[in-house]
C-alpha beads as a LAMMPS data file, in Angstrom:
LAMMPS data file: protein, C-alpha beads

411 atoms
410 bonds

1 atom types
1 bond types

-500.0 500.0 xlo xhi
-500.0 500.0 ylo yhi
-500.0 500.0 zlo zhi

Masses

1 110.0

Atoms # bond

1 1 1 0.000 0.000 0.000
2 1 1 1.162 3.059 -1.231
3 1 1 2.181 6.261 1.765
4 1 1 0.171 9.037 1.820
5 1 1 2.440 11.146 2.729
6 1 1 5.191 9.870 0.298
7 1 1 2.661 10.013 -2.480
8 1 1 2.183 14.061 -1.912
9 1 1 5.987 14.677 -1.626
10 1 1 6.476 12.592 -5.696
11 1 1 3.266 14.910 -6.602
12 1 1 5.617 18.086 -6.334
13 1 1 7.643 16.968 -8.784
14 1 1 7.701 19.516 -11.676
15 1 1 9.221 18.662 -14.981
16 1 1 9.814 20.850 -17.569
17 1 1 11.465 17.681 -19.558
18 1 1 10.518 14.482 -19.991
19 1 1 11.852 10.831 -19.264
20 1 1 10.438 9.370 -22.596
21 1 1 7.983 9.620 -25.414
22 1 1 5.346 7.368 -24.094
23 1 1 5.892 6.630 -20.133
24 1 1 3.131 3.802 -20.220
25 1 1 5.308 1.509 -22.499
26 1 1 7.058 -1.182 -20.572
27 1 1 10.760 -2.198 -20.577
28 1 1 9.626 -5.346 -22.385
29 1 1 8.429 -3.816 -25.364
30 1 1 11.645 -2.220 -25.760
31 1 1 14.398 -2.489 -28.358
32 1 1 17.788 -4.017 -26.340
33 1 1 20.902 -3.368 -27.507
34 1 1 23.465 -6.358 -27.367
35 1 1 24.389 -6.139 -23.675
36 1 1 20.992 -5.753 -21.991
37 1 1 20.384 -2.203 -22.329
38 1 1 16.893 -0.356 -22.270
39 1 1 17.545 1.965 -25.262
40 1 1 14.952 3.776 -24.846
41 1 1 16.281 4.921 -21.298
42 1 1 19.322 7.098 -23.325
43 1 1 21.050 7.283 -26.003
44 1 1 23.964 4.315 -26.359
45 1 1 27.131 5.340 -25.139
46 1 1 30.014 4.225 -26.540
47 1 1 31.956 3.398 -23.742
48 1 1 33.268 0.322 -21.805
49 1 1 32.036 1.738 -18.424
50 1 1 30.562 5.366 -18.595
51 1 1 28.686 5.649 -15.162
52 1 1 28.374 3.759 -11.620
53 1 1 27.057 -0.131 -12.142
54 1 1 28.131 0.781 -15.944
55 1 1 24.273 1.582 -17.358
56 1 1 20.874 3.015 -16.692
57 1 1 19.856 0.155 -15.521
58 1 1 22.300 -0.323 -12.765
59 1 1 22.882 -3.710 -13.976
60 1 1 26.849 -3.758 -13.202
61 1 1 27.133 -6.231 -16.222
62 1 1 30.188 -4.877 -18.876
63 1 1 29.570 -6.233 -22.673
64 1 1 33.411 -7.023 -22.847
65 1 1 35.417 -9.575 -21.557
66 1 1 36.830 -8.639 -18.024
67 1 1 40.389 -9.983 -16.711
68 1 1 41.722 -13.245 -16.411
69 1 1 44.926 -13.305 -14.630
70 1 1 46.004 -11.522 -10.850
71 1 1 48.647 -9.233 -12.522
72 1 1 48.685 -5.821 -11.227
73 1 1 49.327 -3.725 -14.294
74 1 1 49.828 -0.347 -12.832
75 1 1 48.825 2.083 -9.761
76 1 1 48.410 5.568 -9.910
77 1 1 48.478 7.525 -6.773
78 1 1 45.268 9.521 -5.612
79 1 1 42.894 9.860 -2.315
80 1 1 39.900 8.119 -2.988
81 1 1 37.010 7.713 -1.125
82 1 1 33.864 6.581 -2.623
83 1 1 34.561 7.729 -6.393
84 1 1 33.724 4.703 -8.897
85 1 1 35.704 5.307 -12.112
86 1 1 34.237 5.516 -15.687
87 1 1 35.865 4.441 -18.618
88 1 1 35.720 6.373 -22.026
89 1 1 35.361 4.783 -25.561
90 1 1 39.245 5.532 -26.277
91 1 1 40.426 3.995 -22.900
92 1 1 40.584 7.052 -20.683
93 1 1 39.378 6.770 -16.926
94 1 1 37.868 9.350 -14.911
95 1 1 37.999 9.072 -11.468
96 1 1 37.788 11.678 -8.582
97 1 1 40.802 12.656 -6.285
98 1 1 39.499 13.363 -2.770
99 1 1 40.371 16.847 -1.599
100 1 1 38.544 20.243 -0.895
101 1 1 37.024 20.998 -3.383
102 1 1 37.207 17.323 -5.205
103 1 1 39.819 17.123 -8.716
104 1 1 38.540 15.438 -11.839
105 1 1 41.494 13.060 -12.990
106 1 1 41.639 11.976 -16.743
107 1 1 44.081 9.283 -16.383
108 1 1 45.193 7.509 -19.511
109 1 1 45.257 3.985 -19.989
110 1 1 48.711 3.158 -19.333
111 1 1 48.341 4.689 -16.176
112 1 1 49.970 8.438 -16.594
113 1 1 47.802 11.507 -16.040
114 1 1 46.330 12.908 -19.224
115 1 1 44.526 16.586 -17.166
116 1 1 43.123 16.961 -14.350
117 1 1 40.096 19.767 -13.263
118 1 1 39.779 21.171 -9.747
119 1 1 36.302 22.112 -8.345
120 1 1 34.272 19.529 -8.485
121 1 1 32.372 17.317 -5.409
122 1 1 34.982 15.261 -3.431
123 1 1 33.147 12.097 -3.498
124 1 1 31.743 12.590 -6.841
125 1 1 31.242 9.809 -9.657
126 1 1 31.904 10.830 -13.330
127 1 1 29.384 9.507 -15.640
128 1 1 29.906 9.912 -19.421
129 1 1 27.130 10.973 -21.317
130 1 1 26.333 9.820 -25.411
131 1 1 28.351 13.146 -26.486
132 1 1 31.551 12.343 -24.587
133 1 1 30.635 14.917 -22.107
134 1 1 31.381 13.855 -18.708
135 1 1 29.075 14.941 -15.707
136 1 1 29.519 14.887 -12.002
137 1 1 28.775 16.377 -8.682
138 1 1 29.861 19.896 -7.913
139 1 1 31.307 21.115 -4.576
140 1 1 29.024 22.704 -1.809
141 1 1 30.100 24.675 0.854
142 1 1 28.210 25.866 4.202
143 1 1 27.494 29.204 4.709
144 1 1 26.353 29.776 8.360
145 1 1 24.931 32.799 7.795
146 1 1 22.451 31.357 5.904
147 1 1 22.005 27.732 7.645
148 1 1 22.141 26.383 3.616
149 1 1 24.478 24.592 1.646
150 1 1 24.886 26.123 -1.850
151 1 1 27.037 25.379 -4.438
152 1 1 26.872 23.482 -7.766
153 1 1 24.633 20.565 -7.996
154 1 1 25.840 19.239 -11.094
155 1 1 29.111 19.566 -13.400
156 1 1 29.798 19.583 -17.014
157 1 1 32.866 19.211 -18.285
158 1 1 34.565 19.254 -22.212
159 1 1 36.312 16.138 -23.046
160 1 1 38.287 18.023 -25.369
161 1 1 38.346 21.406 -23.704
162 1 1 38.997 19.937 -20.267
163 1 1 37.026 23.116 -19.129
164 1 1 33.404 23.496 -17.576
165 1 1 30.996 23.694 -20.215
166 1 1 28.322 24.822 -17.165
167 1 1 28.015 24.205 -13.716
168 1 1 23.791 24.020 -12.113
169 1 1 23.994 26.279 -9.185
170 1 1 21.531 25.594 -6.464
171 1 1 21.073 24.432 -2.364
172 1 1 23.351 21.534 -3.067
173 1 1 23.293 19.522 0.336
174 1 1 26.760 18.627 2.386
175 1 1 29.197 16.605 0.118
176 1 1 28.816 13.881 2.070
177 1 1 28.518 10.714 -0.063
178 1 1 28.623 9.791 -3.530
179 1 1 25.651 10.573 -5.885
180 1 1 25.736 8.182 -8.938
181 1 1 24.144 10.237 -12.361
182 1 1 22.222 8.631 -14.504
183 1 1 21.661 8.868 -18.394
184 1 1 17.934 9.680 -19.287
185 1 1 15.984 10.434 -23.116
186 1 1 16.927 13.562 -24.680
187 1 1 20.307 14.597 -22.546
188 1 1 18.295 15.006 -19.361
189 1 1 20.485 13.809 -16.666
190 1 1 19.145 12.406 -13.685
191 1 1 21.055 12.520 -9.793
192 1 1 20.378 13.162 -5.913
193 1 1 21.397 15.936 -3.792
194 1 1 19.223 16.837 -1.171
195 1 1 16.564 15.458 -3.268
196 1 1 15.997 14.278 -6.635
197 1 1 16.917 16.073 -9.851
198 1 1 16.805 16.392 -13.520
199 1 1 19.157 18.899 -15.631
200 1 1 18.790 19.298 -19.666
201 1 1 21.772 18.894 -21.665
202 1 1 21.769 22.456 -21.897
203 1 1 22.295 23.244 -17.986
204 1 1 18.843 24.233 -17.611
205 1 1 16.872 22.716 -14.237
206 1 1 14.564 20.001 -15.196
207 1 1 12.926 19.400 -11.688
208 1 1 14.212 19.389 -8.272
209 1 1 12.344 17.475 -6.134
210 1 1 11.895 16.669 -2.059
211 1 1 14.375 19.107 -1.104
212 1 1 13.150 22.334 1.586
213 1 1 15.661 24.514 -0.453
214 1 1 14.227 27.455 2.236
215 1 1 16.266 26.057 5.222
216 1 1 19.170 23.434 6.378
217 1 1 19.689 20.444 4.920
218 1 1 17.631 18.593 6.791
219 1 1 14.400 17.785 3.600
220 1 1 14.141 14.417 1.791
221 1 1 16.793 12.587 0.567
222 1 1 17.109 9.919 -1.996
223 1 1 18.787 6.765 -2.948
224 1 1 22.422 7.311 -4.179
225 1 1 21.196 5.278 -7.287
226 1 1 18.240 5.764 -9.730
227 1 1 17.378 3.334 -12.218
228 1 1 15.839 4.521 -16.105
229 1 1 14.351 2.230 -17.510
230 1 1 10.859 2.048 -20.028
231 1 1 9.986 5.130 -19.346
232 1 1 10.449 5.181 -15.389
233 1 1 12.872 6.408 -13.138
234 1 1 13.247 4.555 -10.054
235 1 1 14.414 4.896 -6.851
236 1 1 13.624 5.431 -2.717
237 1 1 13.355 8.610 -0.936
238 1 1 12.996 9.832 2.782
239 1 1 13.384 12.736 4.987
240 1 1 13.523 13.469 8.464
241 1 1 10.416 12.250 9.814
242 1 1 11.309 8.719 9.185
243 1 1 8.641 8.427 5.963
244 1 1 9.992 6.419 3.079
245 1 1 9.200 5.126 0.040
246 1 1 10.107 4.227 -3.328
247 1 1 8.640 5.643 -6.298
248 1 1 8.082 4.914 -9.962
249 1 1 8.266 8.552 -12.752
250 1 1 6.653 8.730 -15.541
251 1 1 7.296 11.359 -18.513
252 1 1 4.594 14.041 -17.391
253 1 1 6.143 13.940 -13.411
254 1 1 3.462 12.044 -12.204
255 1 1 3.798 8.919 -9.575
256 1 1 3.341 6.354 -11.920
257 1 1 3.341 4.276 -8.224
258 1 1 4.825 4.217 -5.427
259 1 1 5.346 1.667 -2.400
260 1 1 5.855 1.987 1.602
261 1 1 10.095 1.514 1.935
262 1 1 13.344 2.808 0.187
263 1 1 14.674 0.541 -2.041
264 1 1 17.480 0.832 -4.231
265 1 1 18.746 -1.801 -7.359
266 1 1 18.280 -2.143 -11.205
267 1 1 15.637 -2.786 -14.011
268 1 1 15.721 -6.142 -16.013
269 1 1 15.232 -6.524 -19.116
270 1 1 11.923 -7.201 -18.597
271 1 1 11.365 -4.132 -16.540
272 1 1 10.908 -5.742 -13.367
273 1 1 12.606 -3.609 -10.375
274 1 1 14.842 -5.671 -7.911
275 1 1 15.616 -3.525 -5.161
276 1 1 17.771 -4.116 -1.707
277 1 1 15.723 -3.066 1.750
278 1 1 17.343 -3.102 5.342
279 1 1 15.588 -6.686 5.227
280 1 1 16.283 -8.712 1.653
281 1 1 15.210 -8.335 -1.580
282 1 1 11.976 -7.408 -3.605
283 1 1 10.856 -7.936 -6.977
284 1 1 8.543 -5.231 -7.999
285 1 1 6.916 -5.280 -11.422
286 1 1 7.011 -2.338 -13.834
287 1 1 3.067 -1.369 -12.193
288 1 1 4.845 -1.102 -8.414
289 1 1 3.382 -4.958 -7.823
290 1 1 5.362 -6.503 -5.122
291 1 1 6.103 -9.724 -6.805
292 1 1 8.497 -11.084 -4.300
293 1 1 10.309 -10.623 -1.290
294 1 1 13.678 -12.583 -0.138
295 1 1 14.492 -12.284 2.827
296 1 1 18.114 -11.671 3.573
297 1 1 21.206 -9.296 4.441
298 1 1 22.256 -7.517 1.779
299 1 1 26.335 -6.114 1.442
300 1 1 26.042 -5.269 -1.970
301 1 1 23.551 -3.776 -4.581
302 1 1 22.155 -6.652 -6.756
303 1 1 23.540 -6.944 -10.380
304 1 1 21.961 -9.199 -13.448
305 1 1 24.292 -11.650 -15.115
306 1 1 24.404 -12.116 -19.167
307 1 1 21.344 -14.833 -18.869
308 1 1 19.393 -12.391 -16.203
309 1 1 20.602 -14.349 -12.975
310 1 1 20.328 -11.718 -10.087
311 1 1 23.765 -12.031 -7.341
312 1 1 23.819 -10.419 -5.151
313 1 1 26.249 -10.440 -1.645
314 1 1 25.202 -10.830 1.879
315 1 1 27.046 -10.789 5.292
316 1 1 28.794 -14.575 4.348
317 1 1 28.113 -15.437 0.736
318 1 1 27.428 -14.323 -2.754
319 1 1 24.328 -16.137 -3.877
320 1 1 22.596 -16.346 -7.196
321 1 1 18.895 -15.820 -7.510
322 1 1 16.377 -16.710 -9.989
323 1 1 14.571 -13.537 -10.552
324 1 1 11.114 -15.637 -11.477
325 1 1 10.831 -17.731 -8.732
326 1 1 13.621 -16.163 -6.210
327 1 1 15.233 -19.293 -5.377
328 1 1 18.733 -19.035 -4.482
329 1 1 22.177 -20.476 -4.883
330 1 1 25.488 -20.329 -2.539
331 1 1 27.860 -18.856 -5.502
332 1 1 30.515 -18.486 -2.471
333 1 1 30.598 -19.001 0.942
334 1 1 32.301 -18.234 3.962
335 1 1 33.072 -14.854 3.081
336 1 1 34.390 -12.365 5.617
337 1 1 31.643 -11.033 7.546
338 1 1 30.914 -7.417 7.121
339 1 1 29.264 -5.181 9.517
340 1 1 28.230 -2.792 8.030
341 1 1 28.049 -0.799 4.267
342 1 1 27.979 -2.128 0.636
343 1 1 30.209 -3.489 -1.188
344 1 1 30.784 -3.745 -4.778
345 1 1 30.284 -6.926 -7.231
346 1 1 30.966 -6.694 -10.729
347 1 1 30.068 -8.742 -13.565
348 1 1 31.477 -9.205 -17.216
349 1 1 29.918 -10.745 -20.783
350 1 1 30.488 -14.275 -19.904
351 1 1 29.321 -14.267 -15.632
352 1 1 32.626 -14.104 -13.737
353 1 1 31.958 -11.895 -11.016
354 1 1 34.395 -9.246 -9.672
355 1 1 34.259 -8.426 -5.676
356 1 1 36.166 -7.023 -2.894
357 1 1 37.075 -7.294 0.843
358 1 1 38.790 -4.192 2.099
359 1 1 42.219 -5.487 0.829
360 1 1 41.462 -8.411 -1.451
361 1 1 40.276 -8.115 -5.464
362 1 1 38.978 -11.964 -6.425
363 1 1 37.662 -13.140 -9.932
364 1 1 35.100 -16.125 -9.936
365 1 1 33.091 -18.037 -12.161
366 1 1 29.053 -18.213 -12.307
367 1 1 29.103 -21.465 -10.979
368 1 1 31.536 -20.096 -7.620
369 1 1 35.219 -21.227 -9.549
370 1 1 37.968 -19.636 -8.641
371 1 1 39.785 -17.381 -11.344
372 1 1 42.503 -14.887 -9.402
373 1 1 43.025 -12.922 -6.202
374 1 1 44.552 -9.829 -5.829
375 1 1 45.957 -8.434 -2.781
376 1 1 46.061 -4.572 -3.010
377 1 1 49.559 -4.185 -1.012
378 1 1 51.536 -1.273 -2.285
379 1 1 55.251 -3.336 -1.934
380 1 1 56.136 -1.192 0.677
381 1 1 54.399 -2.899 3.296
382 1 1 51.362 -0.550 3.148
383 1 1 47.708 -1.805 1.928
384 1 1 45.341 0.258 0.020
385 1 1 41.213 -0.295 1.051
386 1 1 38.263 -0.347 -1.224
387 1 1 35.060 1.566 -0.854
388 1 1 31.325 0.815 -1.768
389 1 1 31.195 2.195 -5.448
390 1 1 34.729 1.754 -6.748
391 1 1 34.854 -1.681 -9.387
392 1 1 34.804 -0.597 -13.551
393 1 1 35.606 -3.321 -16.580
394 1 1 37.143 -2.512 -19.380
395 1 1 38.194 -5.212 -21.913
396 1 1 40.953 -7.452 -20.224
397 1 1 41.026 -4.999 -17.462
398 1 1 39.528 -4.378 -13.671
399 1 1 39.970 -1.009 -12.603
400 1 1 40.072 -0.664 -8.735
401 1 1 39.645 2.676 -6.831
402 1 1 41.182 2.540 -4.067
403 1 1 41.662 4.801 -1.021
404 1 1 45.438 5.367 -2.049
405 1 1 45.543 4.413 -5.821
406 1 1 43.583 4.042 -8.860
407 1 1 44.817 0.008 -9.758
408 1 1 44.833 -1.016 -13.307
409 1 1 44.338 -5.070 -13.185
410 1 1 45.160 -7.712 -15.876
411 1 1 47.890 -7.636 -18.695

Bonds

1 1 1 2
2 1 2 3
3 1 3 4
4 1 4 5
5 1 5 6
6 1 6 7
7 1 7 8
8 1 8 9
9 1 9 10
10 1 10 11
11 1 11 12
12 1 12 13
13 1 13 14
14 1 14 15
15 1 15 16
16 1 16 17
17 1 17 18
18 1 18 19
19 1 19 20
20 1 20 21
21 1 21 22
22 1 22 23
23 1 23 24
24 1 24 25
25 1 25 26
26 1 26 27
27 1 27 28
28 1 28 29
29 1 29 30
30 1 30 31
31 1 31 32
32 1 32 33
33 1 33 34
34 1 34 35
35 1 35 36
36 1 36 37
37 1 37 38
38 1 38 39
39 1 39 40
40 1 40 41
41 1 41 42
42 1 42 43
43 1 43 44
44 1 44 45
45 1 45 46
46 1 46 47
47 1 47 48
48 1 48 49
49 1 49 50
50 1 50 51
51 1 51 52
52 1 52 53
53 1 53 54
54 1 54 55
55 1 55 56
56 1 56 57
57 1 57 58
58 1 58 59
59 1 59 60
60 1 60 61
61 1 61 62
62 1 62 63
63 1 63 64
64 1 64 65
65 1 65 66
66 1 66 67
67 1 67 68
68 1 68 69
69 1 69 70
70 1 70 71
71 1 71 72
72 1 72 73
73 1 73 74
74 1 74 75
75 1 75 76
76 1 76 77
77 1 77 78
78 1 78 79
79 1 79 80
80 1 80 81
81 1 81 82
82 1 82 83
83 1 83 84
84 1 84 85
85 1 85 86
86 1 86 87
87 1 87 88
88 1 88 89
89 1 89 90
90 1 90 91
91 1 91 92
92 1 92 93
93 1 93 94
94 1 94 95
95 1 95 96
96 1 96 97
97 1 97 98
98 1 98 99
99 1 99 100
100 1 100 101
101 1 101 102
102 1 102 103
103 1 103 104
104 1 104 105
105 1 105 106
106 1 106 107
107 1 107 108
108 1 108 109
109 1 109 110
110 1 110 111
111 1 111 112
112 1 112 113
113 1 113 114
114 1 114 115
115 1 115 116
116 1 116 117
117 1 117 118
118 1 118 119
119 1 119 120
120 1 120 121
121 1 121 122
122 1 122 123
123 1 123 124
124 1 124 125
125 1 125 126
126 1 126 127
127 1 127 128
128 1 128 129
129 1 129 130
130 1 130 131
131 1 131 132
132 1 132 133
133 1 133 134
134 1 134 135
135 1 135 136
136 1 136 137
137 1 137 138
138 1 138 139
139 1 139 140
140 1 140 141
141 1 141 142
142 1 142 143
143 1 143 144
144 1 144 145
145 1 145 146
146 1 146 147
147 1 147 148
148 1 148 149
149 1 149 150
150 1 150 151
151 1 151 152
152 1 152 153
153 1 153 154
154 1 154 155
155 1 155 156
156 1 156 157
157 1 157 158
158 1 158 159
159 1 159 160
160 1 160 161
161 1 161 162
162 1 162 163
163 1 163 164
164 1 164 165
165 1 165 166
166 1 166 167
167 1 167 168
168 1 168 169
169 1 169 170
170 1 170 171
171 1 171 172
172 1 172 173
173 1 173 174
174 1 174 175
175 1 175 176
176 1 176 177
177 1 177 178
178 1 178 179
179 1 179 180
180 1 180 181
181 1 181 182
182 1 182 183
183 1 183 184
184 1 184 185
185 1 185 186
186 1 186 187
187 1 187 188
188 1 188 189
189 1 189 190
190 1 190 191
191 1 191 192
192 1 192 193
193 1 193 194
194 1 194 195
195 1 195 196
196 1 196 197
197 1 197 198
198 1 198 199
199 1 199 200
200 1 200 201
201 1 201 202
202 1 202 203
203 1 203 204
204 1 204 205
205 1 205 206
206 1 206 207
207 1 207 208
208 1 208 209
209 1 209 210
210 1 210 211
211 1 211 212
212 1 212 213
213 1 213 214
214 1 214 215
215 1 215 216
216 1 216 217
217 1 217 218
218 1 218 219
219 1 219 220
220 1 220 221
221 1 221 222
222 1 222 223
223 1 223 224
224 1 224 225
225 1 225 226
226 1 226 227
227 1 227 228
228 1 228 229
229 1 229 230
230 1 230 231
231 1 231 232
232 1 232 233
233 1 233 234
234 1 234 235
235 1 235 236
236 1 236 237
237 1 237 238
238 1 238 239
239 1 239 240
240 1 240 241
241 1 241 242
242 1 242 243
243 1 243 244
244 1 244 245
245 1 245 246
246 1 246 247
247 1 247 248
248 1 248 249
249 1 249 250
250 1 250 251
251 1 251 252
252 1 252 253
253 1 253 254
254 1 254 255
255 1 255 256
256 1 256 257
257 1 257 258
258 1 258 259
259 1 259 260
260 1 260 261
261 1 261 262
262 1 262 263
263 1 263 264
264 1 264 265
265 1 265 266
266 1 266 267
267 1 267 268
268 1 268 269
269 1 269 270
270 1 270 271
271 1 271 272
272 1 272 273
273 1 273 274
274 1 274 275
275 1 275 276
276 1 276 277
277 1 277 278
278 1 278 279
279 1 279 280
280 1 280 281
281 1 281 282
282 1 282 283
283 1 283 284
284 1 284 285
285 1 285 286
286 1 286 287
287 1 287 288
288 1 288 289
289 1 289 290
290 1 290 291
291 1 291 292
292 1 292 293
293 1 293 294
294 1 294 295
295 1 295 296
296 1 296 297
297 1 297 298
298 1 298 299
299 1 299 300
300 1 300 301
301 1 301 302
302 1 302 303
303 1 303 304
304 1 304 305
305 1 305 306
306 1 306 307
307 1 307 308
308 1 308 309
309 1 309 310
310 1 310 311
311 1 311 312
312 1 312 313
313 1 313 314
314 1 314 315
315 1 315 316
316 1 316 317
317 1 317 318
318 1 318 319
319 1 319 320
320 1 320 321
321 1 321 322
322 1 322 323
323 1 323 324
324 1 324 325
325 1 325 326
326 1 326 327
327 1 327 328
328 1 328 329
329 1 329 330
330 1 330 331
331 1 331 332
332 1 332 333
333 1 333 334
334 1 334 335
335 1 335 336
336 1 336 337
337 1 337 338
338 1 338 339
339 1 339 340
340 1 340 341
341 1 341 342
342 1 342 343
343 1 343 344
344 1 344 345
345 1 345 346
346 1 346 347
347 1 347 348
348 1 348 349
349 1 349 350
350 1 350 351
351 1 351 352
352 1 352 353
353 1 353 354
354 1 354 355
355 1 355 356
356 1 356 357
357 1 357 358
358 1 358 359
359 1 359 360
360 1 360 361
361 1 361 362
362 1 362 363
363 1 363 364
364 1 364 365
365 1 365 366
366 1 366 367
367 1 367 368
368 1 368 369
369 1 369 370
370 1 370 371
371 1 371 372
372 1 372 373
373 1 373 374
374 1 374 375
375 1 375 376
376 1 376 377
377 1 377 378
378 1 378 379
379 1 379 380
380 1 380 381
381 1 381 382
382 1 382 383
383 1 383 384
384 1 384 385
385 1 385 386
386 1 386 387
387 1 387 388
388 1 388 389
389 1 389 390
390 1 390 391
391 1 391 392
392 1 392 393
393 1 393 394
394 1 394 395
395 1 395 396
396 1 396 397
397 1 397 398
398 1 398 399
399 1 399 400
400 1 400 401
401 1 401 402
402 1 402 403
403 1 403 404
404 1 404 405
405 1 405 406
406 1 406 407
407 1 407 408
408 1 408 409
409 1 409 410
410 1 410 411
């Protein structure tokens, strides 16, 4: 059943864009490109990893071949801490340095710096849009004077300039945390700070939703990731008086549903929304039925393997799930138990899964084989830790952010 009060904080939403040409069509009736992808969600971009969990959908499934072998290929020293790297269609990667405000790196891909841009969010995520243009958080400051954060919500940079190309000013919210971008129809570029937003190609707002802009930052918030998909953007927001929910947008800004609980996760092909609670997993159809619910404790964000296998990772073990009937599989067990946070699992074109603990990179099969580990030690008796959002594929190569180094894996 759907919240009242939610449902009248997703009716404020004002769009002056739209998500796609007809919002009642389902992902299923969709065209889908070669690796999974809703096209109607954005334009294709050609690029081996442009965003967080690589597409719209937040699958976290590349369309090339990942690495095979535990050969470290080269590091390239930064302070990281949260930033997920995105990989351009001639090999660059763009990562964030952590610092005050945050530095875009372009970092080539034998490992040397190609530019760099200052001012930009600390913890921010690049994502590449269809043009080459790469977008990310901008950096917020607090003014007391006014009890408000403002800065720049969102970045645009020239890939060729390596200049802004415009910056959206507004009540930005504390740069906290990571907001992952995500690719809509028509340029519009979907993210969350202090709310939920939508900027046009152009730098003009789109909407700007759940935020109380008029005081501190203290209004709704939203789920780092959204999910486009059919028509739909997807995701789970709150605020301060403990109300959540998760909500369904269609192209004219209206709820196209909406269910008690934040969720986050992706789209399937199909359309169907699998998205992580405090409590398992749910499987909610592209009308906000709740088709499922697995119960379970999730330490990672669930991805969809190249037959549409859902894994996901939980306090011990990675486990497999059918996303029909939710039956699951032990992929591998007796993992190091984690308290607290998610971590990342990624997946390439033919199902061997990419994960982390802390220290520790490790390549397995579908089926739970063992392929390569990596331990991240620096040779000089130091050890570089990964964060929740840091894993992109490239073809024969894992890039790793770490807290001390952006790590180039495989030969």
């Amino acid at each position: 059943m759907a919240m009242t009060s939610f449902t009248a904080a997703v009716a404020l939403f004002a769009c002056g864009g739209h998500l796609a040409a007809n919002p009642q069509d389902d992902a299923s009736t969709k065209d889908v490109s070669a690796d999974g992808t809703v096209l109607d969600a954005a334009k294709p971009i050609a690029a081996p990893w442009p965003m967080v969990a690589h597409d719209a959908r937040r699958t976290s499934r590349s369309s090339v071949k990942g690495p095979r072998v535990a050969h470290i290929r080269w590091r390239y020293p930064m302070t990281n801490s949260g930033s997920s790297p995105a990989v351009a269609a001639d090999g660059t990667i763009f990562v964030t340095n952590q610092s005050s405000p945050g530095t875009l790196l372009a970092i080539h891909s034998d490992g040397t710096l190609a530019w760099s841009l200052p001012g930009v969010g600390p913890y921010a995520s690049p994502m590449i849009g269809a043009d080459g243009t790469i977008y990310l958080d901008g950096s917020s400051s607090y003014d007391p004077n006014q009890l408000k954060w403002p800065g720049d919500i969102l970045v645009a940079v020239d890939p060729v300039t390596h200049q802004r190309k415009w910056a959206y000013a507004d009540y930005a919210g504390v740069d906290y945390s990571d907001n992952a971008l995500t690719p809509g129809q028509d340029g519009i570029v979907f993210g969350v700070r202090s709310g939920i937003y939508g900027i046009h190609p152009d730098g003009s707002l789109a909407f700007h939703l759940g935020r109380n802009r008029q005081g501190p930052d203290n209004g709704d918030t939203a789920t780092p990731r959204l999910a486009v998909s059919g028509g739909l953007v997807i995701g789970g927001i709150g605020n301060d008086k403990n109300e959540a929910g998760t909500f369904a947008l269609t192209a004219d800004g209206a709820a196209a549903w909406t269910l008690d609980g934040s969720r986050e996760g992706l789209v399937a092909t199909d359309g169907t929304f699998f998205g992580i609670t405090r409590g398992g997993l749910d499987a909610i159809s592209p009308t906000g039925v709740l088709l499922w619910h697995l119960t379970l404790a999730p330490r990672s964000p669930p991805i969809e393997g190249p037959t549409g296998t859902i894994y996901m990772r939980t306090e011990t073990e990675i486990v497999s799930i059918d996303p029909k009937s939710s039956a699951t599989q032990t992929v591998v067990g007796a993992l190091p138990v984690k308290q607290q946070g998610l971590y990342p699992l990624v997946i390439d074109s033919e199902g061997v899964i990419y994960y982390v603990d802390k220290t520790r990179v490790t390549a397995i099969g579908a089926k739970g084989n063992p392929i390569f580990y990596v331990d991240l030690s620096d040779g000089d008796g130091g050890t570089d830790y990964v964060d929740t959002t840091s894993l992109a594929l490239s073809e024969g190569v894992l890039y790793v952010a770490a807290y001390q180094h952006l790590i180039a894996i495989g030969l």
